[in-house]
N, C-alpha and C positions, 0 to 999 in steps of 0.2 A: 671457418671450416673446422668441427674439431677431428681430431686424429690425435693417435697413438705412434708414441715412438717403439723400435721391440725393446727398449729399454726399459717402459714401463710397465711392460708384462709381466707375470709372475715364471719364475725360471723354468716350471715344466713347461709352458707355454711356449718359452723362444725354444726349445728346444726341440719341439715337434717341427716335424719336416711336412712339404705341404702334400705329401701323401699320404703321413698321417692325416692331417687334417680333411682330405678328400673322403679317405675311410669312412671316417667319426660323419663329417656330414652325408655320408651314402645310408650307414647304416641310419640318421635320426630320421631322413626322410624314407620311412618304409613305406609311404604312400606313392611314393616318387613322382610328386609335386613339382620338383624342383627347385623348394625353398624350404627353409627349414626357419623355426622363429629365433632365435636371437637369444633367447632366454632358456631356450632349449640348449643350447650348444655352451653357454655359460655355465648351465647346471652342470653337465659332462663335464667341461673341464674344472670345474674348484670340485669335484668328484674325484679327478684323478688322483689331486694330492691328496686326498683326505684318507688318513691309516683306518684300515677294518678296523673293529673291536676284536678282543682276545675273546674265548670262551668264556671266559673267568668274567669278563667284565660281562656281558650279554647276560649269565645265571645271578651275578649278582643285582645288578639293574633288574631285570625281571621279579629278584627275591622283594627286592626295597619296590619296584612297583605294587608287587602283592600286598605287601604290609600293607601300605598308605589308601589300598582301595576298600571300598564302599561293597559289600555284597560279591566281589567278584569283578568288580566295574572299576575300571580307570578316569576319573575327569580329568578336566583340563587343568587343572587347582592342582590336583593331588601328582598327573603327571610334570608340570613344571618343578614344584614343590623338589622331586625325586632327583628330576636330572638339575635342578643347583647345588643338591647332596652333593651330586655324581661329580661334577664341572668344580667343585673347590679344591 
């Protein structure tokens, strides 16, 4: 059987209380299904901890996207290309 100790968790995670967690799955199922998928609920949480961007960084990623585009147009080349600039 596999299973998770809460030790394994990532620390925002054991730290939410199961109210939280009722919340978060009340609000994913807006159809109210009663289930919600699994991949959904994971995206939410590695979301939480993930810091916004600054302004600064959004006008400059946007500047270096423009540069490296074709016409006006982003590909997928040219987008990766920008955000390994960004990520070093």
């Amino acid at each position: 059987m596999n299973s998770l100790s809460r030790d394994e968790l990532p620390h925002d995670w054991r730290n939410t209380d199961f109210i939280g967690y009722q919340r978060l799955i009340k609000n994913l199922d807006r159809d109210c299904k009663g289930y919600i998928y699994l991949k959904s609920l994971g995206t939410h949480l590695c979301l939480l901890s993930t810091p916004l961007p600054k302004e600064e960084d959004l006008l400059e990623y946007q500047t270096d996207l423009m540069n490296h585009s074709r016409n006006g147009w982003i590909d997928r080349e040219n987008f990766l290309r920008v955000r390994d600039m960004l990520t070093c």
